[in-house]
N, C-alpha and C positions, 0 to 999 in steps of 0.2 A: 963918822961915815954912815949914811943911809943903807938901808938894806935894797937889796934890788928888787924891785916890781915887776908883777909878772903884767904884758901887754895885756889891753882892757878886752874884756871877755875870754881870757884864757883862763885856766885855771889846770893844775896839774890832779885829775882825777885817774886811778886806775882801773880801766876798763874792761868787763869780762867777758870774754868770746863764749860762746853760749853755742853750741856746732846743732845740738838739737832747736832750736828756734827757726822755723818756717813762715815766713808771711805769705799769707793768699794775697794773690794779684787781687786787686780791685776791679773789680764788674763795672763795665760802662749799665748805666741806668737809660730806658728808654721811656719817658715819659708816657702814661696809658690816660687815655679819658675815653670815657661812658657816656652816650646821650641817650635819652631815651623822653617818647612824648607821651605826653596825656593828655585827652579831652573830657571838657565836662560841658555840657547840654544844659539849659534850661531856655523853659516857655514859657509867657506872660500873656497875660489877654491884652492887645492893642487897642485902639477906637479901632472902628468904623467893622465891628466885626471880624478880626481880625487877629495874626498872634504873633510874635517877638518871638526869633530863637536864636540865643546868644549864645556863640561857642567858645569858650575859654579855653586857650591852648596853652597847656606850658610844657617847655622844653629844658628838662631838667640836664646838665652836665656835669658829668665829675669825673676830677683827674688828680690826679697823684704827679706831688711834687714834691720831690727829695723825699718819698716816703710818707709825706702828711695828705691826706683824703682832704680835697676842694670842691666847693659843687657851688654851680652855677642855675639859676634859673631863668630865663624867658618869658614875657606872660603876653598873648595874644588876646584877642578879643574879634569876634567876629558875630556883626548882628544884621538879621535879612528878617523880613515881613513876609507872612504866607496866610 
């Protein structure tokens, strides 16, 4: 005669109630992000007497996700004649 088998995934372990053992609730997380811009300027001499002022924008973003630091950048450009 076969011995009897315990149902799959059971197992008879004894287990010890622990009366001091507290779990902290878990904190819902609210995702944070940061933007912030910077510009940066420059001027070239054009023909006809004239000059190039090109403005670089970038629009930096950073946000926390699950705890890890992300950053994002944007980069503009904007050029007019004066």
């Amino acid at each position: 005669m076969l011995p009897m088998r315990e149902p799959y995934g059971e197992k008879n372990v004894e287990r010890v109630k622990r009366s001091n053992m507290e779990v902290n609730p878990i904190a819902e997380t609210v995702p944070h992000s940061y933007q912030k811009d910077y510009k940066v300027q420059s001027v070239s001499k054009a023909p006809d007497n004239k000059y190039k002022v090109t403005d670089t924008i970038y629009m930096v973003v950073t946000y926390d996700r699950n705890g890890k630091l992300d950053q994002s950048t944007n980069i503009r450009y904007l050029d007019y004649i004066i």
